[in-house]
N, C-alpha and C positions, 0 to 999 in steps of 0.2 A: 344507502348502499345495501343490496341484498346478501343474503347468506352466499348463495353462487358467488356476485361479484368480489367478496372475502375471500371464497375459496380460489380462486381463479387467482386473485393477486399474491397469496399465499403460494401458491403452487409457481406463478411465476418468481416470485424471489430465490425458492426454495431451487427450481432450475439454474437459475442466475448463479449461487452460492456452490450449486456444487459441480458449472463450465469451470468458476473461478478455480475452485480447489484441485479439477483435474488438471488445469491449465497449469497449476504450482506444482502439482505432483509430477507432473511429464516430466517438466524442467529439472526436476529434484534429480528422478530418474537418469535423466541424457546428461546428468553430471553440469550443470551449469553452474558457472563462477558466482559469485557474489556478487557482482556486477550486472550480470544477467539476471539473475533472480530477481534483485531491488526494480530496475527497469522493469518486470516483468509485474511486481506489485504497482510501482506506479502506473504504468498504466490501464490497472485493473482501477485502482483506488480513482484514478482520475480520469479514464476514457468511460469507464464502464460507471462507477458511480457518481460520475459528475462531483468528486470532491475537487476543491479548486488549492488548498493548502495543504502539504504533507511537508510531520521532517520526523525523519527515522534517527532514531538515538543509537548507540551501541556501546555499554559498559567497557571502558578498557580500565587497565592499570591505575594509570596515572589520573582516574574519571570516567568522562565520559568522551562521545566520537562522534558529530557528523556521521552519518550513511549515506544517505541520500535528503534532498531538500524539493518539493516541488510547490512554485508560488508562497514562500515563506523568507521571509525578512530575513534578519541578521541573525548568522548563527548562536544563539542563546548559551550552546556549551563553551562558547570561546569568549573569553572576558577581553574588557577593555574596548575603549571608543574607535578606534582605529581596523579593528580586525570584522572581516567580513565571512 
């Protein structure tokens, strides 16, 4: 691989990285729910970079919290055989 073809794939990730970040900033902007926003990483993490498992955690009180799950088993923060 030449120097060009580095810089070339360089420059395209670097474009990739900063649709994504505008993409998240818009939403930020135009006031979007939590719900919206998580939607709006999955399908960056999963359309855009071909990740095929996501699971979003979120610290609460009592632990921890499910957010969002995409292509991932059993909830890991929630104990016991039974709970999905």
């Amino acid at each position: 691989m030449t120097r060009l073809d580095r810089l070339n794939d360089r420059l395209g990730l670097k474009e990739f990285q900063l649709k994504a970040l505008l993409e998240v900033t818009k939403a930020i902007n135009n006031n979007l729910d939590r719900s919206g926003l998580l939607q709006l990483y999955k399908g960056i993490i999963n359309q855009e970079l071909g990740i095929t498992r996501l699971f979003v955690v979120r610290a609460v009180r009592a632990g921890t919290r499910a957010e969002a799950r995409h292509g991932a088993g059993r909830d890991p923060t929630r104990s016991g055989p039974d709970r999905q």
